[in-house]
VOPAGU-2260 file (C-alpha; in pm, 1 decimal, decimal comma):
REM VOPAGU-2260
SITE   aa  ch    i         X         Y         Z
SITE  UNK   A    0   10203,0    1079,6   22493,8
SITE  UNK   A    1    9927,5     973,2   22308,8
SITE  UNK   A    2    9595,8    1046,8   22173,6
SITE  UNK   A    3    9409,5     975,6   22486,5
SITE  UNK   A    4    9621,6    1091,5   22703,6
SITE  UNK   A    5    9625,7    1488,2   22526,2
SITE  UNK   A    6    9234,3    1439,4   22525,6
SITE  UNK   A    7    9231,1    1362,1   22885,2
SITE  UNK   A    8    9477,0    1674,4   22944,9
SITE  UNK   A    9    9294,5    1884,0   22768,6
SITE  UNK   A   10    8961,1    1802,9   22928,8
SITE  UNK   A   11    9188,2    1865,2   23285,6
SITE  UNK   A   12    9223,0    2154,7   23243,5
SITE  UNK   A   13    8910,7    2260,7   23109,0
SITE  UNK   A   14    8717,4    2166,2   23384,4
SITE  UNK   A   15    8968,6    2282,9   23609,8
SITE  UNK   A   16    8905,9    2653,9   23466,6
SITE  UNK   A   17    8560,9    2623,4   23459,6
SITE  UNK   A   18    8577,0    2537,7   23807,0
SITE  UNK   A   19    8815,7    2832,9   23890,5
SITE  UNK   A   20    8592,3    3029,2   23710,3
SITE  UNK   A   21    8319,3    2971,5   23904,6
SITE  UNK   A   22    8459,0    2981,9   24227,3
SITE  UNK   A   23    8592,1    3360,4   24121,5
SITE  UNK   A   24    8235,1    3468,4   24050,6
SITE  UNK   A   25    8085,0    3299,3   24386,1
SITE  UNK   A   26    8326,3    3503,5   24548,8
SITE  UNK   A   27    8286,9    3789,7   24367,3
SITE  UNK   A   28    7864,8    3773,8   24409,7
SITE  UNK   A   29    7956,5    3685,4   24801,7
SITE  UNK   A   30    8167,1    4016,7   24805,7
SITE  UNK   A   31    7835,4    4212,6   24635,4
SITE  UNK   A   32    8045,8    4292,9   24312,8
SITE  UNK   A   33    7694,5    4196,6   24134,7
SITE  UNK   A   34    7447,8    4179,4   24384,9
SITE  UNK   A   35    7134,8    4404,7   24301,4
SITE  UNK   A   36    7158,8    4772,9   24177,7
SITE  UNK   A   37    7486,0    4978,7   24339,5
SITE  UNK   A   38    7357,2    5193,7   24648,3
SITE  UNK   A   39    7546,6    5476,5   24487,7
SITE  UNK   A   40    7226,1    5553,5   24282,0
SITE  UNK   A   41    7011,3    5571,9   24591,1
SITE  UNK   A   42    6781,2    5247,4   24434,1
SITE  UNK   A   43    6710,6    4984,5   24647,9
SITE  UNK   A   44    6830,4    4617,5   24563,4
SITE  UNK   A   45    6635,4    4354,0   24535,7
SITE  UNK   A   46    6702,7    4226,5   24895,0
SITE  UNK   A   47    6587,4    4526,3   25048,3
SITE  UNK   A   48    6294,7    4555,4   24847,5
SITE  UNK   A   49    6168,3    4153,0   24946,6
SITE  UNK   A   50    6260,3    4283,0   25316,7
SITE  UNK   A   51    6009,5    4598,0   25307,6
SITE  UNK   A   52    5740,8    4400,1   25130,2
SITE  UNK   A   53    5771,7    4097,7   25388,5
SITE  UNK   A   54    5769,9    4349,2   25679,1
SITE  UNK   A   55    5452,9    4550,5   25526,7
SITE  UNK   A   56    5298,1    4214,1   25497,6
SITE  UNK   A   57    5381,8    4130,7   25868,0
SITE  UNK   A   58    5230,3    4498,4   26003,7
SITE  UNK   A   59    4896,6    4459,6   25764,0
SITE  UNK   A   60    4849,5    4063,6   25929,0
SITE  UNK   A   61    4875,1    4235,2   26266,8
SITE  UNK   A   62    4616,6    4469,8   26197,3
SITE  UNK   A   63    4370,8    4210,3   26072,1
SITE  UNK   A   64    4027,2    4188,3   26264,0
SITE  UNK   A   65    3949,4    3907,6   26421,0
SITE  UNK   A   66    4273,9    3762,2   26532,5
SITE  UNK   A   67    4349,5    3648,3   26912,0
SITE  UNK   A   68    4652,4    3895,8   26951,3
């Protein structure tokens, strides 16, 4: 084997565990190993949070004067 051929092995299977690498954190993140803070400490993650502000911003639009409701 030569030179190139131990390069190209070598870059093989780099990429290869980069790409298993990633794929084990997508699933991890899909699981909610990471996502947000725990809901063991009673904080809300960041998901719920955007959900509470989008639905406060949905009941203050329907209370705006002026609107054809």
């Amino acid at each position: 084997m030569n030179v190139t051929h131990s390069l190209f092995a070598m870059l093989g299977i780099a990429i290869g565990l980069a790409l298993g690498l990633l794929l084990l954190l997508s699933l991890f993140r899909i699981s909610g190993a990471f996502s947000g803070a725990s809901k063991r400490d009673g904080t809300p993650s960041d998901e719920d949070a955007g959900q509470q502000l989008a639905q406060a911003v949905i009941r203050r639009a329907r209370r705006m004067p002026g609107r054809n409701n």
